[in-house]
MOPAC internal coordinates of N, CA, C and O (Angstrom, degrees):
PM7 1SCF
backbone

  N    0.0000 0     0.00 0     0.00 0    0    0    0
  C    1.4497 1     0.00 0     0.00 0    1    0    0
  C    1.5212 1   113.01 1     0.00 0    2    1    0
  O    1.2310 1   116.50 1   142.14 1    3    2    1
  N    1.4177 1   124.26 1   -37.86 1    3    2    1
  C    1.4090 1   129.93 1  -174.63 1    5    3    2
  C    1.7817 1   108.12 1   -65.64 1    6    5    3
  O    1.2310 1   123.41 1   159.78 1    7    6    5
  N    1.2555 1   111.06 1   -20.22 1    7    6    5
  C    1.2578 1   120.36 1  -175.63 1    9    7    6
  C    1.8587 1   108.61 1   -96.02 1   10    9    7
  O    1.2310 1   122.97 1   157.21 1   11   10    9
  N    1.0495 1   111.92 1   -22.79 1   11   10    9
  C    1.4462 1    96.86 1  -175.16 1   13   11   10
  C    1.5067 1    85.08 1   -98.25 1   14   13   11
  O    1.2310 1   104.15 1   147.58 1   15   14   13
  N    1.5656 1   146.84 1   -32.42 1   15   14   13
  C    1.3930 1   137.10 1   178.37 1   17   15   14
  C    1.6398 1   124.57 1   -51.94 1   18   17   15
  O    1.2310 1   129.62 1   161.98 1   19   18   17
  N    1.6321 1    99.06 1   -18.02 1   19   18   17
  C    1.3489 1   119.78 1  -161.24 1   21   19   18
  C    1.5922 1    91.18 1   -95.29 1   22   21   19
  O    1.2310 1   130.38 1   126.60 1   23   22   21
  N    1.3610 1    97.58 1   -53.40 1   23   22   21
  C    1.9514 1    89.54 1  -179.04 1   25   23   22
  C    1.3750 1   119.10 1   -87.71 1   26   25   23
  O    1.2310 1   120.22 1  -131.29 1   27   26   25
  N    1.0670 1   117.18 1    48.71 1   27   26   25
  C    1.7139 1   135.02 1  -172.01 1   29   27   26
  C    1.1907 1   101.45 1  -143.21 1   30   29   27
  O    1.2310 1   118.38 1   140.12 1   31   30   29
  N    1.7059 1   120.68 1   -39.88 1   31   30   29
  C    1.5306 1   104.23 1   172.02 1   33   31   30
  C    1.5194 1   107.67 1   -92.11 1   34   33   31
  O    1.2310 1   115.53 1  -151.85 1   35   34   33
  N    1.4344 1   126.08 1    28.15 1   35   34   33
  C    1.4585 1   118.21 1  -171.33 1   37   35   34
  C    1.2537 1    90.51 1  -130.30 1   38   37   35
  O    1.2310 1   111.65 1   155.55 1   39   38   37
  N    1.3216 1   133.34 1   -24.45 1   39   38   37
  C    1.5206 1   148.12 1   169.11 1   41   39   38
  C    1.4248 1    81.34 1   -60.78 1   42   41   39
  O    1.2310 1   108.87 1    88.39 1   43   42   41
  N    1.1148 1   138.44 1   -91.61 1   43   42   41
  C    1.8252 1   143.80 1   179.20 1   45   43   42
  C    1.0719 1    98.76 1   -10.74 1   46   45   43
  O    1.2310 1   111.13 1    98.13 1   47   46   45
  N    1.5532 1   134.31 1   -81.87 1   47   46   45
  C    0.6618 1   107.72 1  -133.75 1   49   47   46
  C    1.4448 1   105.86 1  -104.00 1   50   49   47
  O    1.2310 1   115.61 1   178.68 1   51   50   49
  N    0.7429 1   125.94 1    -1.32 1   51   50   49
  C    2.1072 1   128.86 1   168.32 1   53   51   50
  C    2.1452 1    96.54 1   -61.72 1   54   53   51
  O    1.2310 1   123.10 1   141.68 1   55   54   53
  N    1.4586 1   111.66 1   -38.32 1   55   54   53
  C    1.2767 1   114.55 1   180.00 1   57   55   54
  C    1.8713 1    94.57 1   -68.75 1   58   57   55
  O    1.2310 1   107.84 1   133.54 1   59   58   57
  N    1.0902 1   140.30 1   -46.46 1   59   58   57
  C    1.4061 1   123.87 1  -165.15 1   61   59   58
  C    1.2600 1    91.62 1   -61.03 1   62   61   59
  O    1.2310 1   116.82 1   131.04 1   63   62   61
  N    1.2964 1   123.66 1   -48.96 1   63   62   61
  C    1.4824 1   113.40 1  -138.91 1   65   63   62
  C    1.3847 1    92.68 1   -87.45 1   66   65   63
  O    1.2310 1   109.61 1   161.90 1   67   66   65
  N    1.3184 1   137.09 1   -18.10 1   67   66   65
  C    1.6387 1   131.01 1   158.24 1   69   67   66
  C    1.1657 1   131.90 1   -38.84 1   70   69   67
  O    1.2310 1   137.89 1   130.52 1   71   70   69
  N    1.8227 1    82.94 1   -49.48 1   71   70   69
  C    1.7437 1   100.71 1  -177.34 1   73   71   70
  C    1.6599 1   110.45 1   -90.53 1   74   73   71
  O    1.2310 1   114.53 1  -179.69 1   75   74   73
  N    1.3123 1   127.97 1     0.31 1   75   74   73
  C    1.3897 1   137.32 1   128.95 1   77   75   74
  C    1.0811 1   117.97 1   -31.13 1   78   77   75
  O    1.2310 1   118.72 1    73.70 1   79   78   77
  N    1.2287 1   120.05 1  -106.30 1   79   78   77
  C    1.5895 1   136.02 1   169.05 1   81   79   78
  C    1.4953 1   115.70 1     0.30 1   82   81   79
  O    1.2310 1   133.94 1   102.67 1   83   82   81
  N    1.5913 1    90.65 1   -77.33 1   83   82   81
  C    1.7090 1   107.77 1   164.16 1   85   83   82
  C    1.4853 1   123.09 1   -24.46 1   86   85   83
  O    1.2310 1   126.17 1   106.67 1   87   86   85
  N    1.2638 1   105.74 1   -73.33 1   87   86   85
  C    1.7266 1   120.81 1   174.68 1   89   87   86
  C    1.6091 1    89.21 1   -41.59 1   90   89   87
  O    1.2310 1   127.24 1   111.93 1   91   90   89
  N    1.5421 1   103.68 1   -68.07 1   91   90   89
  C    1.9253 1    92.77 1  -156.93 1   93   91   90
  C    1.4575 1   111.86 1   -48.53 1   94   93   91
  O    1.2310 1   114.93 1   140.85 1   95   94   93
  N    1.1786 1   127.21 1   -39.15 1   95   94   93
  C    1.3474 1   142.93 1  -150.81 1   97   95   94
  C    1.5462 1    91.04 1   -83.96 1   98   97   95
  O    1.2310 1   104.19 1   126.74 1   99   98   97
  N    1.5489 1   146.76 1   -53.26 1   99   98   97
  C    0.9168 1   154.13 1  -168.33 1  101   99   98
  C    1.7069 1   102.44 1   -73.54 1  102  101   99
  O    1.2310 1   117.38 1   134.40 1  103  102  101
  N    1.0377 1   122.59 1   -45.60 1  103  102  101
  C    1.4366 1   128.52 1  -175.42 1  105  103  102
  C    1.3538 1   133.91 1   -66.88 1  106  105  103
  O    1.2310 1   129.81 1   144.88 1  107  106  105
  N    1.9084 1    98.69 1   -35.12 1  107  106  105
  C    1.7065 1   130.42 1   155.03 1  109  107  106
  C    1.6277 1   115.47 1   -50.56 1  110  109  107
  O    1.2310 1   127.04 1   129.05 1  111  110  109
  N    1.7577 1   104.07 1   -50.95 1  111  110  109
  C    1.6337 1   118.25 1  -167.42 1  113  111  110
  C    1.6099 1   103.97 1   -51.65 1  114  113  111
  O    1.2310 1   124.72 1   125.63 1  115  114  113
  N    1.8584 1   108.54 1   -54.37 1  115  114  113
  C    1.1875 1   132.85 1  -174.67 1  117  115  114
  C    1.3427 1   133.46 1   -47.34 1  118  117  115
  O    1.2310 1   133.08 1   132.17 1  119  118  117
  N    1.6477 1    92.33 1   -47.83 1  119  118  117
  C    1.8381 1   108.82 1   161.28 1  121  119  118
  C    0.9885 1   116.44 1   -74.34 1  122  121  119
  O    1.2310 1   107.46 1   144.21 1  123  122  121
  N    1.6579 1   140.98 1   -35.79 1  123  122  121
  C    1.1417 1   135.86 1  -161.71 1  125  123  122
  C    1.7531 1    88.64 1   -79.15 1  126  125  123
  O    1.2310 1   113.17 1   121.93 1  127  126  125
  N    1.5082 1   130.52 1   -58.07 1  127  126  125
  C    1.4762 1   116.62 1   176.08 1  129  127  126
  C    1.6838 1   116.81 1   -62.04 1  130  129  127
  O    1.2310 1   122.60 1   174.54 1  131  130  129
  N    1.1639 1   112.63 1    -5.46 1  131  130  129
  C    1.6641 1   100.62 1   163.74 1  133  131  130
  C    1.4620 1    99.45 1   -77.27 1  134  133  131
  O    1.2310 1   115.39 1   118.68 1  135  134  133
  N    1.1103 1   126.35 1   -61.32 1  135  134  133
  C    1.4277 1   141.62 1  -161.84 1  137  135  134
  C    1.3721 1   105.59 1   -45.75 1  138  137  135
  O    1.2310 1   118.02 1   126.91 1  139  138  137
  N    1.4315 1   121.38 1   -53.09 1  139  138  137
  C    1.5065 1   132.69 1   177.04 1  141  139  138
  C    1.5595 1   106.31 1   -41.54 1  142  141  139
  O    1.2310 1   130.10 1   111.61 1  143  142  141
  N    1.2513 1    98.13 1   -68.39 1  143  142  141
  C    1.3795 1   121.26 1  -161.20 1  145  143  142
  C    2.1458 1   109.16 1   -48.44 1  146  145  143
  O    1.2310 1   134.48 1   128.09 1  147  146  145
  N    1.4473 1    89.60 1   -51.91 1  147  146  145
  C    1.5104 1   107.09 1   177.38 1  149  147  146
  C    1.3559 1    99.59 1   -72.67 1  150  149  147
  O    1.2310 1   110.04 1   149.10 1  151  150  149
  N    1.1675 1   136.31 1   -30.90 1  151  150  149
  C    1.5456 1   126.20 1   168.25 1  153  151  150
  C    1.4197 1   109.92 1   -50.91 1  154  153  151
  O    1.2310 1   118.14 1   137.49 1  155  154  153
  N    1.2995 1   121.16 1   -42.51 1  155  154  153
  C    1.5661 1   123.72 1  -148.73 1  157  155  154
  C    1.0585 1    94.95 1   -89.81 1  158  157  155
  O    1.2310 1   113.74 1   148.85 1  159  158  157
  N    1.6785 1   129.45 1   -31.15 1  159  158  157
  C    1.7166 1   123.20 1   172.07 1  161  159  158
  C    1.3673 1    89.14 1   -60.35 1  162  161  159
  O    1.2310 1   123.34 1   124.53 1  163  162  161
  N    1.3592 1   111.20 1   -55.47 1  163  162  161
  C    2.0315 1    87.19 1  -153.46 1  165  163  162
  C    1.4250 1   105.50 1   -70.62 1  166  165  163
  O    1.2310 1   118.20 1   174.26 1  167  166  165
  N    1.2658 1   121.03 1    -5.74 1  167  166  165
  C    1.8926 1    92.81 1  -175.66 1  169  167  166
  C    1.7499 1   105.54 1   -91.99 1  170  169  167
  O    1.2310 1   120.29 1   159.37 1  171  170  169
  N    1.7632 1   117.05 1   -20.63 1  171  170  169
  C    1.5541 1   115.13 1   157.25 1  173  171  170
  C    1.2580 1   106.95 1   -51.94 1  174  173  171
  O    1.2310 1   115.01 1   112.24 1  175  174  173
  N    1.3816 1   127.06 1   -67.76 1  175  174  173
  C    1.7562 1   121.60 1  -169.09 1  177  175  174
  C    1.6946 1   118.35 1   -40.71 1  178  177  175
  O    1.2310 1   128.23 1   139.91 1  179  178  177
  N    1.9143 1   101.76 1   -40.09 1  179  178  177
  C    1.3586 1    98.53 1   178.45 1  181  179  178
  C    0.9946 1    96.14 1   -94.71 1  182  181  179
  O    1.2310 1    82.85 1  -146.81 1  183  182  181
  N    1.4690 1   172.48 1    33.19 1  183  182  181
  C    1.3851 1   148.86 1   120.41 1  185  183  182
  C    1.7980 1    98.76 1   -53.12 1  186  185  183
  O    1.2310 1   117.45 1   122.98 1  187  186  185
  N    1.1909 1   122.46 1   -57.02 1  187  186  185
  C    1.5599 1   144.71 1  -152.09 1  189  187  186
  C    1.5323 1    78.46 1   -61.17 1  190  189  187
  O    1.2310 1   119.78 1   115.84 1  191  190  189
  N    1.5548 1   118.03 1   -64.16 1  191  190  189
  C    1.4541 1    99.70 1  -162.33 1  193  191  190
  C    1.5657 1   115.06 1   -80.85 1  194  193  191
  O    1.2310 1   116.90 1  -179.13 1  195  194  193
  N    1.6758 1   123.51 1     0.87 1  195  194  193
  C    1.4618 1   101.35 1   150.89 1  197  195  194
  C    1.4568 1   131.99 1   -98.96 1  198  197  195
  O    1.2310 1   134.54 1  -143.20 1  199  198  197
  N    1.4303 1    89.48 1    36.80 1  199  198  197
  C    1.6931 1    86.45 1   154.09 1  201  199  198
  C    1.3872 1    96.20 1   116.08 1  202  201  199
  O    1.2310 1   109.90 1   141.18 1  203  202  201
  N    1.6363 1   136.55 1   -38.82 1  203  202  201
  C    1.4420 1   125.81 1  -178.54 1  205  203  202
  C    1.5641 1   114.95 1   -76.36 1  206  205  203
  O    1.2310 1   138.78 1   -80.69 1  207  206  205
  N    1.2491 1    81.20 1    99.31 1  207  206  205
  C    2.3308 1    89.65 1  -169.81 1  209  207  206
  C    1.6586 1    95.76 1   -90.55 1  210  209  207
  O    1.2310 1   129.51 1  -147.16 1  211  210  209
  N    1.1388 1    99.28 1    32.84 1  211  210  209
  C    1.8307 1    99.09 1   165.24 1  213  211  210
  C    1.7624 1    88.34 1  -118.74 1  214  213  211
  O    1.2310 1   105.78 1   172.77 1  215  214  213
  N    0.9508 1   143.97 1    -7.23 1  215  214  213
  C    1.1622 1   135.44 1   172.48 1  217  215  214
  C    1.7774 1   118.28 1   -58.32 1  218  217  215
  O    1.2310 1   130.42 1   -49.03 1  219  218  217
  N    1.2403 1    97.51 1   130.97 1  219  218  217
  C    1.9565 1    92.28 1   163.14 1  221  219  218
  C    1.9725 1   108.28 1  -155.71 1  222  221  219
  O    1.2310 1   135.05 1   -18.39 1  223  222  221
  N    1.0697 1    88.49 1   161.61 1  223  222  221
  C    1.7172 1   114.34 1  -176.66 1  225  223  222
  C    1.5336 1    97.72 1   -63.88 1  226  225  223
  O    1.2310 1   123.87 1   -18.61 1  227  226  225
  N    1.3814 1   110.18 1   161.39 1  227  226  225
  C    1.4701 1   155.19 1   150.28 1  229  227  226
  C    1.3039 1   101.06 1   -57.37 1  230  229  227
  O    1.2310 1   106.77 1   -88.88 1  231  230  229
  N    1.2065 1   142.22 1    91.12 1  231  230  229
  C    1.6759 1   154.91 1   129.16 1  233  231  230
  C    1.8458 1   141.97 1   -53.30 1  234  233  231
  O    1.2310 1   123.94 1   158.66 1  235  234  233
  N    0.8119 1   110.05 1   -21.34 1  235  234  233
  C    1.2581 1   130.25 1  -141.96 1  237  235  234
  C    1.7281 1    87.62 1   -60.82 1  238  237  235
  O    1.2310 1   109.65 1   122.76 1  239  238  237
  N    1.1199 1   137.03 1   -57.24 1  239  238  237
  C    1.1830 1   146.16 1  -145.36 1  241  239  238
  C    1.7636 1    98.82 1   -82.42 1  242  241  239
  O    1.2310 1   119.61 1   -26.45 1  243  242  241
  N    1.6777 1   118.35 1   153.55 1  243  242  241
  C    0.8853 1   122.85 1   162.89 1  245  243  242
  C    1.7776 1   148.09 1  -103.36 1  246  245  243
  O    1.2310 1   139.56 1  -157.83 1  247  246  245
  N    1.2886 1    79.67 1    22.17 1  247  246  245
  C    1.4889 1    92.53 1   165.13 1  249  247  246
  C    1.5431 1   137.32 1   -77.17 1  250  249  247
  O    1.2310 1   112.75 1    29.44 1  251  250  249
  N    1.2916 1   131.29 1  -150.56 1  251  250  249
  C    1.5246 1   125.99 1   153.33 1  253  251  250
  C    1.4090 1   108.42 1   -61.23 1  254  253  251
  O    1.2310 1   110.01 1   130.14 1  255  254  253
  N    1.3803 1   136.36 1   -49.86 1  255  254  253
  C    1.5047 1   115.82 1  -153.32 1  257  255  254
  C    1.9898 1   103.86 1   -94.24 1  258  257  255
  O    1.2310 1   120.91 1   177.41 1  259  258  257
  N    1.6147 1   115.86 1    -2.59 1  259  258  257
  C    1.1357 1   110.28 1   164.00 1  261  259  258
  C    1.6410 1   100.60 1   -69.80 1  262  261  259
  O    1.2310 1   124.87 1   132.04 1  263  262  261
  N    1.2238 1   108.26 1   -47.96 1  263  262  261
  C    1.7932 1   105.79 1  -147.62 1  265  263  262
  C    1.4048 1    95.30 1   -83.03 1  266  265  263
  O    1.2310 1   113.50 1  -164.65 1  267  266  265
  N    1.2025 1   129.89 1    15.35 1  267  266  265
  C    1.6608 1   138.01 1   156.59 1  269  267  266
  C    1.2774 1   111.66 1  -108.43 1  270  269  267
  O    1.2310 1   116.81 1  -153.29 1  271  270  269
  N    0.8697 1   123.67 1    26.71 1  271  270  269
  C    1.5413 1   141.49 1  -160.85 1  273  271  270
  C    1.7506 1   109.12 1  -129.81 1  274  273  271
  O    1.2310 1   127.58 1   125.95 1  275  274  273
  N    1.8967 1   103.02 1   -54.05 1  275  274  273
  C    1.0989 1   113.53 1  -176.34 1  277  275  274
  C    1.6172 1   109.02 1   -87.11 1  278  277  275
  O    1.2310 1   130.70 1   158.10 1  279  278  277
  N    1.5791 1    96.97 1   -21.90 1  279  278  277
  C    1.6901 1    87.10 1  -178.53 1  281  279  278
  C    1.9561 1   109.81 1   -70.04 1  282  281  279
  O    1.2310 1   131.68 1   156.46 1  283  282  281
  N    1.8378 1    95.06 1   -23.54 1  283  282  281
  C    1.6741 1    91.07 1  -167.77 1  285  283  282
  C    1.3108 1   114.31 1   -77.67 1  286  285  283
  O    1.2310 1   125.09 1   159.69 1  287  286  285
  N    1.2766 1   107.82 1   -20.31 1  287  286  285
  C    1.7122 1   128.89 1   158.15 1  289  287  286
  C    1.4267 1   111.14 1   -56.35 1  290  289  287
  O    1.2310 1   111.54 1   110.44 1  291  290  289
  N    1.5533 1   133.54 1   -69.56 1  291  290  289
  C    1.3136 1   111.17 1  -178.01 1  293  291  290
  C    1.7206 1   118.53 1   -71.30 1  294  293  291
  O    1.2310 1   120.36 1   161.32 1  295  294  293
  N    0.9612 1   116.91 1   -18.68 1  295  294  293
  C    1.7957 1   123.23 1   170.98 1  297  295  294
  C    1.4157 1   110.51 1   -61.76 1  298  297  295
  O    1.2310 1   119.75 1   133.91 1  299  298  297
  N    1.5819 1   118.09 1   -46.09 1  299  298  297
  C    1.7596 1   123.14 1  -173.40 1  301  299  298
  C    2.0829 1    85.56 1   -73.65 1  302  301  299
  O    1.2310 1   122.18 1   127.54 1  303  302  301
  N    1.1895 1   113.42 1   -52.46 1  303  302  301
  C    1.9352 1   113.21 1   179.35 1  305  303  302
  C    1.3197 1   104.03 1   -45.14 1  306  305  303
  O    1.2310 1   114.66 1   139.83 1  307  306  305
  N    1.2348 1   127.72 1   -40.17 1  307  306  305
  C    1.5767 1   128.16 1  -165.60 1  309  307  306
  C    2.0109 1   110.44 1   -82.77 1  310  309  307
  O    1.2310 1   136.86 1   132.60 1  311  310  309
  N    1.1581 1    84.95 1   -47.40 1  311  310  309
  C    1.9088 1    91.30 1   169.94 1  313  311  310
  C    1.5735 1   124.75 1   -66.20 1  314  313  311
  O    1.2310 1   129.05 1   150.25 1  315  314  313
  N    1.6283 1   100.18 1   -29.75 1  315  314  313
  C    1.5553 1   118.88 1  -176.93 1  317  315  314
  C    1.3278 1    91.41 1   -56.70 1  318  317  315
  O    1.2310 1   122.51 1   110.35 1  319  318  317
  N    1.5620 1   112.80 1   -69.65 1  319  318  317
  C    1.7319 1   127.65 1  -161.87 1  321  319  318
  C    1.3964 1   109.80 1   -59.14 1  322  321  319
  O    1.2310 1   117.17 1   152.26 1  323  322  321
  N    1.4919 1   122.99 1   -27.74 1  323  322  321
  C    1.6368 1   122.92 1   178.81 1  325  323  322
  C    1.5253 1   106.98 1   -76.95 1  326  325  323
  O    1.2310 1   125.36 1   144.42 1  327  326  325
  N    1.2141 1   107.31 1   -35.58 1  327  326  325
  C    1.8350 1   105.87 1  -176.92 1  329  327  326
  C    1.4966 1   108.69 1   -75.51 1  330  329  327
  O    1.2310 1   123.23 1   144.51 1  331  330  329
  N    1.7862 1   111.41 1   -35.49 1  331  330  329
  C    1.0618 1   102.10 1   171.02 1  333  331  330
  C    1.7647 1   118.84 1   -68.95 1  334  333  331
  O    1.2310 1   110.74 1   156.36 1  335  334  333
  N    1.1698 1   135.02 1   -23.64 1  335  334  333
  C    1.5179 1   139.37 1   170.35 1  337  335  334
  C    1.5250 1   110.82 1   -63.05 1  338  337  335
  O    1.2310 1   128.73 1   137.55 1  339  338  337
  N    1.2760 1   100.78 1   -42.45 1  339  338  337
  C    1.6763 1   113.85 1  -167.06 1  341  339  338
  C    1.9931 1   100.22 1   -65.76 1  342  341  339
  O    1.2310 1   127.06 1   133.45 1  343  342  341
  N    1.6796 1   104.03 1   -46.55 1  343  342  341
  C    1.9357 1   104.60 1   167.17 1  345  343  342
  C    1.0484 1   106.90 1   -25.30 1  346  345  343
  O    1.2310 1   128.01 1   125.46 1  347  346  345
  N    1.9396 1   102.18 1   -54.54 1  347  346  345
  C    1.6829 1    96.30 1  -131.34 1  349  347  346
  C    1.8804 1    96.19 1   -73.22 1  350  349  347
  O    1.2310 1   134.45 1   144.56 1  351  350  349
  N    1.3400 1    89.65 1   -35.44 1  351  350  349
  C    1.3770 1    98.34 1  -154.89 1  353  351  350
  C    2.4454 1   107.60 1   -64.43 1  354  353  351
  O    1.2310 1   144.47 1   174.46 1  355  354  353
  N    1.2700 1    70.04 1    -5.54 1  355  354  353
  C    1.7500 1    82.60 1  -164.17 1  357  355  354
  C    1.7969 1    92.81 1   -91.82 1  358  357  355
  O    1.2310 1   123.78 1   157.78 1  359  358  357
  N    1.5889 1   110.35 1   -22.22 1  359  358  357
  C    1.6731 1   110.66 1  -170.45 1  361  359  358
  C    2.0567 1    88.31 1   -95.23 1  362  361  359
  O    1.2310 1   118.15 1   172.76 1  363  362  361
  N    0.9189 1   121.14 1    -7.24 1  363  362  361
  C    1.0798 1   104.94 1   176.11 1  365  363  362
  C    1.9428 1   119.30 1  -104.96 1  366  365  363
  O    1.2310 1   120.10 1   180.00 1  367  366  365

């Protein structure tokens, strides 16, 4: 009995430390694609804010960081179209 109790808690514990690993390895993948993703809004926002108002974000997805994506897309569309009114109205 002392021998199969012994390889049951060593069976355990090679499984924690799997399911360790796992977690870490799964948790790394996750941030690095949050991280991407939030990179790519901020380098549209800073193109947008030096000046190329034809610039827009990466949307596609439907989560929070798409639908912050699409709102920064129709807000940079909405400023584009006022600056473009504001030309005309300044060439006339």
């Amino acid at each position: 009995m002392p021998e199969i109790e012994a390889g049951e808690r060593k069976l355990g514990l090679h499984a924690l430390v799997l399911l360790l690993i796992y977690a870490a390895a799964s948790s790394t993948i996750i941030m690095l694609w949050t991280t991407r993703r939030i990179r790519r809004l901020s380098l549209g926002v800073d193109a947008f804010t030096a000046g190329d108002l034809s610039a827009r974000v990466p949307a596609r997805s439907s989560d929070e960081i798409g639908a912050l994506g699409r709102h920064i897309n129709a807000m940079a569309g909405r400023i584009e179209h006022m600056v473009s009114e504001l030309t005309q109205k300044e060439r006339f």
